[in-house]
C-alpha positions in Angstrom: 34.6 171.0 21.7 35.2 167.3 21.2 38.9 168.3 19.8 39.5 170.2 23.2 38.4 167.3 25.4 40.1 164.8 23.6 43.6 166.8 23.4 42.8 167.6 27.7 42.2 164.3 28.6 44.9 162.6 26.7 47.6 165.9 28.6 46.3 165.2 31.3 46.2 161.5 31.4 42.7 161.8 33.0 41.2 157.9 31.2 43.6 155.2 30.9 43.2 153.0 28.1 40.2 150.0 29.2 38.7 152.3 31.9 35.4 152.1 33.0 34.0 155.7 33.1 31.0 157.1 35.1 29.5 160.3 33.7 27.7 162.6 36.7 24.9 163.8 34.9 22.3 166.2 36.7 20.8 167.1 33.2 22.2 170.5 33.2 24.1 171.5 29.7 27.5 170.9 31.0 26.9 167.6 32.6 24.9 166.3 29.4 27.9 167.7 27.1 29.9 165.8 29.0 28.4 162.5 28.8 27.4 163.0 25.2 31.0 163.7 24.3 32.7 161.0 26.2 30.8 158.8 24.5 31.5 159.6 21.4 35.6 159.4 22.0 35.1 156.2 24.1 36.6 154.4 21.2 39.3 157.1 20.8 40.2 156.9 24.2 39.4 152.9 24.7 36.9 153.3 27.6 33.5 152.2 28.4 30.7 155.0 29.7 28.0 154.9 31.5 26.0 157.4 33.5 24.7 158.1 37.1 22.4 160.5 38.2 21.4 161.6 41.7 18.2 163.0 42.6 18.7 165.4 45.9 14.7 166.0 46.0 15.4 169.0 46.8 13.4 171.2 44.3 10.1 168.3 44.4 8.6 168.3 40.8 11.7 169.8 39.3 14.1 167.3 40.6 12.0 164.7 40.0 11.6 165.8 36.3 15.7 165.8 36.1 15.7 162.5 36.7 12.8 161.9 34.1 14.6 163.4 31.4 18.5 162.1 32.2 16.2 158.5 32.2 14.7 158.9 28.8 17.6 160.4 27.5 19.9 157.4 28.3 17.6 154.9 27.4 16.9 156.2 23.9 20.9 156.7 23.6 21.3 153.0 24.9 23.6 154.4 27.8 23.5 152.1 30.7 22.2 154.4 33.7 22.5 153.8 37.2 20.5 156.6 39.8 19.9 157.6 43.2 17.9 159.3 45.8 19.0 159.7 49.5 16.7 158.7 52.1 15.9 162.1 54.1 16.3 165.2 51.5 19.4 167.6 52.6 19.2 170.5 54.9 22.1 172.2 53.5 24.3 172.4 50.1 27.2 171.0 52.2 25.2 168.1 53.0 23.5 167.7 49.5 26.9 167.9 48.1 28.0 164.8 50.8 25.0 162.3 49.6 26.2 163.2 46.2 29.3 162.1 46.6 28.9 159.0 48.4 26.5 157.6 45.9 29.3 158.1 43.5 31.8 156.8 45.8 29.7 153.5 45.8 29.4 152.9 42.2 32.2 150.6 41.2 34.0 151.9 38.2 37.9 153.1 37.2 36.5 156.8 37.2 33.9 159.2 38.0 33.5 162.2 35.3 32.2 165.4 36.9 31.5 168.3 34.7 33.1 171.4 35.8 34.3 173.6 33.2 36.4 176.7 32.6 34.3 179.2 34.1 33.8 177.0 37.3 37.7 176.7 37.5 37.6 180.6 37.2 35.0 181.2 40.3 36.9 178.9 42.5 40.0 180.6 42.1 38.3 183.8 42.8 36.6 181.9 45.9 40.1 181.1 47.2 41.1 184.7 46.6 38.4 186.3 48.6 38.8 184.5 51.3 42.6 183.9 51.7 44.8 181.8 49.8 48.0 180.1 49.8 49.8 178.5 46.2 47.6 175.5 46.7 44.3 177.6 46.3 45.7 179.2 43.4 45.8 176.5 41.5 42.1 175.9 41.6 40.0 172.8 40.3 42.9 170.2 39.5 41.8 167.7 37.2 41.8 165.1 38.9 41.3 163.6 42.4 41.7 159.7 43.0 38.7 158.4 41.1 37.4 161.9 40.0 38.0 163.7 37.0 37.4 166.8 35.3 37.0 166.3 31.0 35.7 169.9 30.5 38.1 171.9 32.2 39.4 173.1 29.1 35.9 174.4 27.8 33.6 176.8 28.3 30.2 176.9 29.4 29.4 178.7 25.8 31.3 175.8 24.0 29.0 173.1 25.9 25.9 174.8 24.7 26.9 175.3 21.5 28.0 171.5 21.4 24.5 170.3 22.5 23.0 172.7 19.8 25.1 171.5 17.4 23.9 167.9 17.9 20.1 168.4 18.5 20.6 167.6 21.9 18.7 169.3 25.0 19.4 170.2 28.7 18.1 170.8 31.7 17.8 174.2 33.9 18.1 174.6 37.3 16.4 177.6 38.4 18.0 177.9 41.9 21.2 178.6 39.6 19.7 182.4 38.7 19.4 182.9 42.6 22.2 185.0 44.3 22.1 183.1 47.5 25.2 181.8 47.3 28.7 183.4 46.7 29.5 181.4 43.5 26.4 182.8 41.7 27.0 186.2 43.0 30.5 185.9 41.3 28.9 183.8 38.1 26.3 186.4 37.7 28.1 190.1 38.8 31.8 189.6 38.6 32.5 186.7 35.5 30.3 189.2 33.1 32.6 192.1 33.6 35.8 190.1 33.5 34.2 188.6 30.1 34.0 191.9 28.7 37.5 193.3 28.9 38.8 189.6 28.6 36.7 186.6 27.0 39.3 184.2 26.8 39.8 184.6 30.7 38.6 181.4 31.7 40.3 179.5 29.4 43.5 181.7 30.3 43.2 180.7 34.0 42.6 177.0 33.3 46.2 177.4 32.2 47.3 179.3 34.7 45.8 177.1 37.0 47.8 174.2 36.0 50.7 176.0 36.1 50.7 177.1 39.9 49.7 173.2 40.7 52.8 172.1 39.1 55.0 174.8 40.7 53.2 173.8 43.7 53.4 169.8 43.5 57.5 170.7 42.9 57.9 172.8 46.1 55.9 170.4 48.1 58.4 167.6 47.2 61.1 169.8 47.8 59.8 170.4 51.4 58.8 167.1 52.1 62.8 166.2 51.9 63.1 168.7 55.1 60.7 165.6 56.9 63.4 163.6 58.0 62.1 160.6 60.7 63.6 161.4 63.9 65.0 158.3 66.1 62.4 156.6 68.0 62.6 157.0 72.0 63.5 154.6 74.3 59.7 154.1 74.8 57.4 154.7 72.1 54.7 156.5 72.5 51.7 154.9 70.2 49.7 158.1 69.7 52.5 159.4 67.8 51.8 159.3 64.1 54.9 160.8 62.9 57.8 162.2 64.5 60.9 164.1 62.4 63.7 166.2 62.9 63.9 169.3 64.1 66.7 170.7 62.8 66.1 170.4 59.3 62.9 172.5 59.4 64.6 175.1 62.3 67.3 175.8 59.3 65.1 176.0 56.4 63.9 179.0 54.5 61.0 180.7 56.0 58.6 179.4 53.0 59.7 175.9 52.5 59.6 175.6 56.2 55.7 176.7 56.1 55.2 174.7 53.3 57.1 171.8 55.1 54.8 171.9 58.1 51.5 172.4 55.7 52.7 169.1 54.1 53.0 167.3 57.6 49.9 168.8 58.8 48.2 167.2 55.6 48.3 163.9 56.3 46.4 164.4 59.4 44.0 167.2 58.9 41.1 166.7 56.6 41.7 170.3 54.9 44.9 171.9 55.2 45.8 173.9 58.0 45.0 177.8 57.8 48.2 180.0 58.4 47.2 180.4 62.6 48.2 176.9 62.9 51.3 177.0 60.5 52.7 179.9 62.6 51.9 178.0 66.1 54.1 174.9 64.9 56.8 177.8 63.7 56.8 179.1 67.4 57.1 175.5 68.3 60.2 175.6 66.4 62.1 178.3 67.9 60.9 177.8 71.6 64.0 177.2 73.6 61.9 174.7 76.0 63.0 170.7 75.3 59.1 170.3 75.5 56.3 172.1 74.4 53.1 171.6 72.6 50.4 173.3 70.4 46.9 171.8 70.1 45.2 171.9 66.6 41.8 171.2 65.3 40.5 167.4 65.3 42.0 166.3 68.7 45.2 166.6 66.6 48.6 167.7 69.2 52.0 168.9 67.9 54.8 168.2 70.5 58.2 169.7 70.4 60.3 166.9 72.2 64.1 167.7 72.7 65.5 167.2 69.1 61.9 166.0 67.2 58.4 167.7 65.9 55.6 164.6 67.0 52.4 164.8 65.2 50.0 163.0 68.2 46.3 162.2 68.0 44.8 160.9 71.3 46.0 159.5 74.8 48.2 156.6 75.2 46.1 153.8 77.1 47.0 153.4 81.3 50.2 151.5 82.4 48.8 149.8 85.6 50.8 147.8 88.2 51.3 144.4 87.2 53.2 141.5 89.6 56.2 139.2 88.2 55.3 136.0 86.9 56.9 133.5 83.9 55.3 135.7 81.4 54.2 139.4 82.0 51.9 141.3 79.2 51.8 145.4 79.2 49.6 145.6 76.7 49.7 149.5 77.1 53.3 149.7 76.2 53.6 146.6 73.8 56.0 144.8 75.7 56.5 141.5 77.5 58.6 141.0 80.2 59.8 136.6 80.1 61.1 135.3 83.0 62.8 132.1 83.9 65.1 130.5 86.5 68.7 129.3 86.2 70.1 127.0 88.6 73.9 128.7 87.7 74.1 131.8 86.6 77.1 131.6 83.8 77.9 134.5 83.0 74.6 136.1 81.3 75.2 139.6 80.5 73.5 142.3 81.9 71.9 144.8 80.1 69.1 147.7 79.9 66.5 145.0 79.0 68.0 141.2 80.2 68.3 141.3 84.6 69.8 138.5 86.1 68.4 138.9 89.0 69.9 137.3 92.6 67.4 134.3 93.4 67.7 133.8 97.4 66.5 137.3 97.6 63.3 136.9 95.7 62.4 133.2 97.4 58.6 134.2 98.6 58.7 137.6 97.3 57.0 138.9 94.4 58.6 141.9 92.3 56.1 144.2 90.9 56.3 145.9 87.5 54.7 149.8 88.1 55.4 153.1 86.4 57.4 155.5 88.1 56.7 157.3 91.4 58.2 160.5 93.0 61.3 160.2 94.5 62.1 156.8 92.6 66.2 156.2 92.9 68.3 153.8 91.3 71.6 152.4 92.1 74.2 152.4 89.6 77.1 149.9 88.4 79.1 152.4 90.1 77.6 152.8 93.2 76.0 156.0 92.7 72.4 156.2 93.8 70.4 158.2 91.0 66.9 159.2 90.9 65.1 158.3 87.7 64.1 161.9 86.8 67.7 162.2 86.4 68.5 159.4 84.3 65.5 160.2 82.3 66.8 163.8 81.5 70.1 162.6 81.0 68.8 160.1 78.2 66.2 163.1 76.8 63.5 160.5 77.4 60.5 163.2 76.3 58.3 163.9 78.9 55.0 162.0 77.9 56.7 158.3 77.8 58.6 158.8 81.2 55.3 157.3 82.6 55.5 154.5 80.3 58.7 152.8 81.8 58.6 149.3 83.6 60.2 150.0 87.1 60.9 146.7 89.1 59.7 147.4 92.9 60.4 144.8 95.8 59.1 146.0 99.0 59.1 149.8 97.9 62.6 149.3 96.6 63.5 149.8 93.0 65.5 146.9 92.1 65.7 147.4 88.1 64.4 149.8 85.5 63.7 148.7 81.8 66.1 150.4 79.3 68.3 151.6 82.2 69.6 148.6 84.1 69.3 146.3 87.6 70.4 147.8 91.1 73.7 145.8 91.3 73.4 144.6 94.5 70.4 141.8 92.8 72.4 141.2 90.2 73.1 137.3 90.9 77.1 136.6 90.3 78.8 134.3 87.8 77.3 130.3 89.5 74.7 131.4 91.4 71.2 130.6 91.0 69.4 133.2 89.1 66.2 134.9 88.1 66.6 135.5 84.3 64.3 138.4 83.1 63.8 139.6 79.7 61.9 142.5 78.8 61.2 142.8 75.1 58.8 143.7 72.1 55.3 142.0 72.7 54.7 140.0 69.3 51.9 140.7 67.5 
């Protein structure tokens, strides 16, 4: 067995050289082969071990008898030990499995070594297979994830016996793991047995398999990932948008990279990836012929089809409320600042979407007032032409959830100026006249 972990962890890259290991031992055979073997390559593979063990309290006098023995067993090996117990015992595996892993997660180390082997890559994959799987399922236990890694995935639960026999050295047993409570012993104890006897290299067959599909997997996932192109940002952001990309990239692709494309985007904001319902919902999203549409996913998570762009959204954008004109004006719900200041002659400041200079004898003793848009809102143009602002904002595909998030200047329930579209120009102030000078920009953070 030692040859096969060695020759898996160096493939794999699972230690890198100087690493500071921690072994999860429960004092079952696998977890004790583990430790025992890793210690005797730490000098092969340049890394310091050490142990931790975590007592669920679940099984009373048996787990407190784990403990006991991983104790004795570490101190008469000289193996530095750390352990822990939670504070309320579990009510469920789920939640076992949770206090487990955050004791780990709070040792501080280069890597955590959990024991699963062969035969536990084999029931996974079965797992996935009953109940519905995609590629990524397929590939089963990978061998590594952040700090975790997997040393025995190459080796068999008869090889990590035969191991500890072979060196004198005993093992726990967990009696709930005869039970057939759960799915994974049903499979372990009904279904591996008869696999075993028309195939008893299967689970080592699988664990190369298994790697296989993740690296055909990790290739088409980078392949759809090129189909996420950022889309340009809007006029006004909106800043519950996570990510937005193109649309047109993933409307043209190929029915499965497209999937894939829209798992991968899904990934980053879904704490498991999405189940094929929700795939096919951002697919309809796709083709619908509407500039705006939406579908709601698990997680408060919202996909938005908005004209040309696919918006992953999480949340509600905070309340633009009316705000009057003064030197310096914060919107803290749209991270802008509007600046304003006075010019005794107005030489010849351009006018733009964002930069009014504004006529000054028709604001003396008035005060402008910064408010989103209301129904009916019109604004005249350059040209003369009186517009209203749902038309300009269709015209410049501003999506539907920002249009509420524009700055309108108001002066006595006239709009005088709109931010990203321009002043009325009847308050624009001419070339030597005195002038109001506004400047709406980013807010500086």
């Amino acid at each position: 067995m030692r040859a096969e972990v060695l020759s898996w962890c160096r493939r794999e890259s699972l230690l890198a050289p100087g690493a500071q290991v921690v072994c999860a031992v429960s004092g079952g055979a696998d977890s004790m082969a583990m430790l025992c073997c890793l210690r005797e390559l730490a000098a092969e593979l340049s890394v310091y071990v050490r142990a931790a063990h975590f007592n669920h309290r679940l099984r009373g006098a048996e787990s407190d008898g784990d403990e006991a023995f991983v104790r004795a067993f570490c101190a008469a090996e000289g193996i530095e030990l750390v352990c822990g117990a939670p504070e309320k015992p579990a009510r469920s595996e789920e939640e076992a499995r949770k206090q487990r892993y955050a004791f780990l997660d709070s040792i501080p180390c280069d890597a955590i070594a959990v024991a699963h082997t062969a035969e536990d890559n084999l029931e996974t994959l079965l797992q996935h297979l009953l109940r519905g799987s995609g590629l990524r399922g397929l590939g089963g236990i990978p061998p590594r994830r952040g700090r975790y890694v997997r040393p025995l995935l190459a080796v068999s639960h008869a090889q990590a016996r035969e191991y500890l026999r072979a060196r004198g050295t005993g093992w726990r047993e967990d009696a709930t793991n005869a039970e057939d409570s759960c799915q994974r012993n049903r499979l372990r104890h009904g279904v591996l047995p008869l696999l075993a006897a028309e195939t008893p290299e299967l689970p080592l067959r699988v664990t190369e398999l298994t790697a296989l599909v993740r690296a055909d997997d990790a290739l088409l996932d980078r392949e759809a990932e090129r189909l996420l192109l950022p889309a340009p940002e809007p006029l006004f952001s909106d800043p519950c948008v996570l990510r937005r990309v193109r649309l047109a990239p993933l409307r043209e692709a190929p029915e499965p990279l497209q999937r894939r494309a829209l798992r991968c985007l899904l990934r980053e904001a879904l704490p498991q990836d999405a189940a094929l319902v929700h795939i096919r919902a951002l697919q309809a999203l796709l083709e619908n012929p509407a500039p705006a549409a939406r579908a709601d996913l698990p997680g408060r998570l919202t996909v938005r089809r908005s004209y040309d762009a696919l918006e992953l959204v999480r949340g509600t954008p905070p309340v633009f409320r009316p705000v009057p004109l003064a030197q310096t004006v914060h919107f803290p719900a749209l991270g802008l600042r509007a600046v304003c200041t006075l010019a005794e002659k107005n030489e010849k400041i351009q006018n733009t979407p964002f930069t009014f200079a504004l006529k000054y004898d028709k604001m003396i003793g008035r005060i402008p007032v910064f408010r989103p848009r209301k129904t009916g809102d019109m604004l005249t143009l350059p040209d003369g032409r009186c517009v209203t602002l749902k038309k300009l904002f269709l015209d410049r595909r501003l999506p539907q959830p920002v249009r509420d998030r524009v700055p309108v200047l108001e002066l006595d329930g006239q709009v005088i100026a709109v931010a990203g579209f321009g002043a009325d120009p009847r308050w624009t102030a001419r070339d030597g006249e005195q002038a109001v000078i506004l400047r709406i920009e980013k807010e500086e953070m």
